[in-house]
N, C-alpha and C positions, 0 to 999 in steps of 0.2 A: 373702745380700744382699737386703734388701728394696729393690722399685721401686713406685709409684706404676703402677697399672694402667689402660692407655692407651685401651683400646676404647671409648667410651662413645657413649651413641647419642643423636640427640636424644628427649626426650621427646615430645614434639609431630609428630614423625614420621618418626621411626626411624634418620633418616640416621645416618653415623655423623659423630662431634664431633672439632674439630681444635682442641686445647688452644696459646695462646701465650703463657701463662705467668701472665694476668690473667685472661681469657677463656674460655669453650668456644666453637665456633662449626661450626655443621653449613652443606652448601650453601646452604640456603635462606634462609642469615641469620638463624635462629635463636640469640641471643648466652645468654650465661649466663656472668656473673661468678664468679667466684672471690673469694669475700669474704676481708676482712683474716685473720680467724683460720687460713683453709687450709682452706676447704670451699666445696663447689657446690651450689647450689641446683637441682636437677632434678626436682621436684615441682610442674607447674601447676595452676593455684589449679583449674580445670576438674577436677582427679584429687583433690582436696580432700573430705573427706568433714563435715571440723570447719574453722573458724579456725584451730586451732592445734591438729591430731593429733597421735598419740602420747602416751609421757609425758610428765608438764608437768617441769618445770624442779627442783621437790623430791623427783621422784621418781627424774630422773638424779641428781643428787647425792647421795639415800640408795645407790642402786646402786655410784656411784664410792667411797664409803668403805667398803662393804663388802665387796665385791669388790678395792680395792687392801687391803685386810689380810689377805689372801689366804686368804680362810673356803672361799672353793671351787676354790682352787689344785689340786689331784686333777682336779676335772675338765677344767681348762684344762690341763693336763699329757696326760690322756688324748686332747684335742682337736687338740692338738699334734702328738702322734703319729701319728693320724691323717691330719690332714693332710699332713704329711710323708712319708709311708707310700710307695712305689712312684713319688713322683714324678717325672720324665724331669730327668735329673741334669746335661742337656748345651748343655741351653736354657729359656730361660723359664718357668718354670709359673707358674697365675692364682689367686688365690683372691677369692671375694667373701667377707665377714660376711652376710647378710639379715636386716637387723634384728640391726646391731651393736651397741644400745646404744652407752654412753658408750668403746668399743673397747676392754677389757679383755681380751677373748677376741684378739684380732688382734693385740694388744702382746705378748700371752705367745707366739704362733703367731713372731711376727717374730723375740722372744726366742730364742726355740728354733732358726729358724730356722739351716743351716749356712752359713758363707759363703761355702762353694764352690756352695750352691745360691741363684740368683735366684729371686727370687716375689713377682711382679707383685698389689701387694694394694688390694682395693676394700672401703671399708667403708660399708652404706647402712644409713640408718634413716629411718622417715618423723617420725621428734622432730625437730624442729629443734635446742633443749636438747641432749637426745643426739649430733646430733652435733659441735655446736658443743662440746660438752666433751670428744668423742673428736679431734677437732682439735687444742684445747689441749694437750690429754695428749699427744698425740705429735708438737707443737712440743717439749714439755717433754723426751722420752725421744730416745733414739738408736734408736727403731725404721724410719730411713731414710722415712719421710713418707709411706704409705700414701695412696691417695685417697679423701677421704671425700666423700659427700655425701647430699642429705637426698633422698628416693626413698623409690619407693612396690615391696613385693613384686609387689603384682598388672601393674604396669607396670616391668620393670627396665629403666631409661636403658641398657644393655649392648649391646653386637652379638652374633647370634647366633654357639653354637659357640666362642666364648671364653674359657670359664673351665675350668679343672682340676679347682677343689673349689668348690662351693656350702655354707656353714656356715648353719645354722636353728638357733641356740641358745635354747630352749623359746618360742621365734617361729610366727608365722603362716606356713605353708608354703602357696608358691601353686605346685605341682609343675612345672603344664603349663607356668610364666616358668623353674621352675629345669632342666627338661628341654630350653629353648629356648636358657638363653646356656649350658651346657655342652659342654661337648668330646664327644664319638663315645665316647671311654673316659673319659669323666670322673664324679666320684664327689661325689654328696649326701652332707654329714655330718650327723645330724640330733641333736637331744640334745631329750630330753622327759623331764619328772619321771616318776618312777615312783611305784608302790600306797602304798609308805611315805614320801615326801619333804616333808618337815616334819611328821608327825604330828601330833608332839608340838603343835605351837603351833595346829594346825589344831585338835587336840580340845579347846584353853582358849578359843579364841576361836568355835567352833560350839557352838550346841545337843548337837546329830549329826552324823556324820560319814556322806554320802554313799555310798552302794557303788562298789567301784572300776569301771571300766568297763571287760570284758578288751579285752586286749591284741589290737590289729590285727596282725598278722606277714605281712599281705599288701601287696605292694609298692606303691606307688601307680603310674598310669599312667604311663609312660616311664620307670621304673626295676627293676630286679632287685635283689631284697635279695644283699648281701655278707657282711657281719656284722652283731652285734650283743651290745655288751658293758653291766654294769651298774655304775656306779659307784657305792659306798654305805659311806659312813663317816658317825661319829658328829662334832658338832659342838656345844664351848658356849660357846656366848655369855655375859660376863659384862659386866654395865651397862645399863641402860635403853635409852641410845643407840645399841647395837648391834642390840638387839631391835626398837627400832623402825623402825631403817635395812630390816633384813631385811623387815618387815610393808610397809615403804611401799614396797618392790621388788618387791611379787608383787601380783598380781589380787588375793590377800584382803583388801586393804586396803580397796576399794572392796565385794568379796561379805559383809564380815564385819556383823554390825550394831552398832549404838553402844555394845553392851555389852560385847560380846566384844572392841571396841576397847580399852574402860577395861580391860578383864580384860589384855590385851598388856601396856596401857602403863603396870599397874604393876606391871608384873615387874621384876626387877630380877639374873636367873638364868635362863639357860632350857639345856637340850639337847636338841638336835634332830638325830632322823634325815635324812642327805641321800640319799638315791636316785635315782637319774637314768638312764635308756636312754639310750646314743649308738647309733645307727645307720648302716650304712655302707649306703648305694644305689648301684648303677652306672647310667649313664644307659642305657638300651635299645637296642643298634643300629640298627634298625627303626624306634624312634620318628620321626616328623617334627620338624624341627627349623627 
């Protein structure tokens, strides 16, 4: 059974938030609406880096068509699992997204979800887009109504010591926030591309292709590595519009240049290798929290 995860903090100074049903509201009378769609605004304009951060609004929507036709279904199934893994079966456990996008990753997690088990779910991104459309989407589904709202990594709205599982799906990881709203035993999922993930499209739309940069396998501060597995199946795209869904969902959209653009967008066939590292971290006993 999914629940809506309740801890949230103010952003402006930390207290924690008492939701009444329109509202957030910490002691100090810090309010924060709950807008019509089913999401919270917890981003002040002070924590603002742009107008309008993240990605813009055609970049969630190439994300949401190709990801609901489920091109990278394997790894949401492995992320799944993971989350799921060893969690305390008898009481509540929390999960956040960081940088959940348009909530694709959290809909499959709910899916999967058993309904003997509760799991208190938060899903943050600093897109407004993004999460305005991971809102809809789970008005739209029976994934029990997650909380979403628009938040920043480096500051997480959360109380410390809260969550279960922390997801970074090939997101900005700001350790020392996900070592701080964690649980004592609780566990970072983290998913990053790996040496081959898209190759293929990366060598038609570069000059040259970069050397890979090795692999860190040393834990970040206030965690201990657990695992680490690799996801990697072959994927093809047939149609223009899939191809370019996928280009305007990744950083190369903007790193590629105008030519390697036109070279994408007139394909009209492509296969591509997908690779991907999920990593399990445990938070550090020791650490400060």
């Amino acid at each position: 059974m999914i629940t809506p995860f309740p801890s949230l903090a103010c952003p402006l100074d930390g207290a924690p938030l008492h939701g009444d049903g329109t509202s957030w509201r910490c002691a100090a009378g810090h309010s924060f609406d709950i807008a019509a769609q089913g999401y919270t605004h917890l981003l002040p304009v002070q924590q603002k880096r742009s107008r309008d951060p993240g990605d813009s609004k055609e970049m969630v929507a190439a994300r949401r068509r190709f990801l609901n036709a489920g091109n990278y279904q394997p790894i949401a199934a492995a992320v799944s699992r993971a989350v799921l893994a060893d969690l305390p079966r008898h009481k509540t456990a929390s999960c956040l997204d960081a940088g959940c996008g348009e909530g694709y990753y959290l809909r499959q997690v709910a899916a999967a979800t058993p309904h003997q088990q509760t799991l208190a779910v938060l899903g943050l991104d600093i897109s407004k887009w993004a999460v305005i459309s991971a809102a809809k989407q789970s008005a739209l589904s029976n994934d029990g109504r997650p909380n979403w709202v628009v938040g920043s990594n480096a500051n997480l709205p959360v109380l410390p010591g809260t969550l279960d599982r922390v997801l970074c799906m090939f997101g900005f990881p700001v350790y020392a926030e996900f070592a701080r709203v964690l649980k004592a035993n609780g566990q970072l999922l983290q998913v990053d591309a790996g040496p081959d993930h898209l190759r293929e499209l990366r060598e038609i739309i570069y000059p040259t292709l970069k050397p890979e940069r090795p692999t860190d396998d040393q834990a970040p501060a206030g965690f201990v590595s657990l695992s680490s597995e690799t996801i990697r199946f072959p994927l093809a795209l047939s149609g223009a519009a899939q191809i370019a869904d996928l280009l305007a969902m990744t950083p190369h959209l903007y790193r590629a240049s105008a030519e390697g653009r036109a070279k994408a967008a007139a394909l009209t066939a492509l296969s591509v290798t997908v690779d991907v590292r999920l990593t399990r971290f445990g938070r550090s006993a020791g650490f400060p929290g």
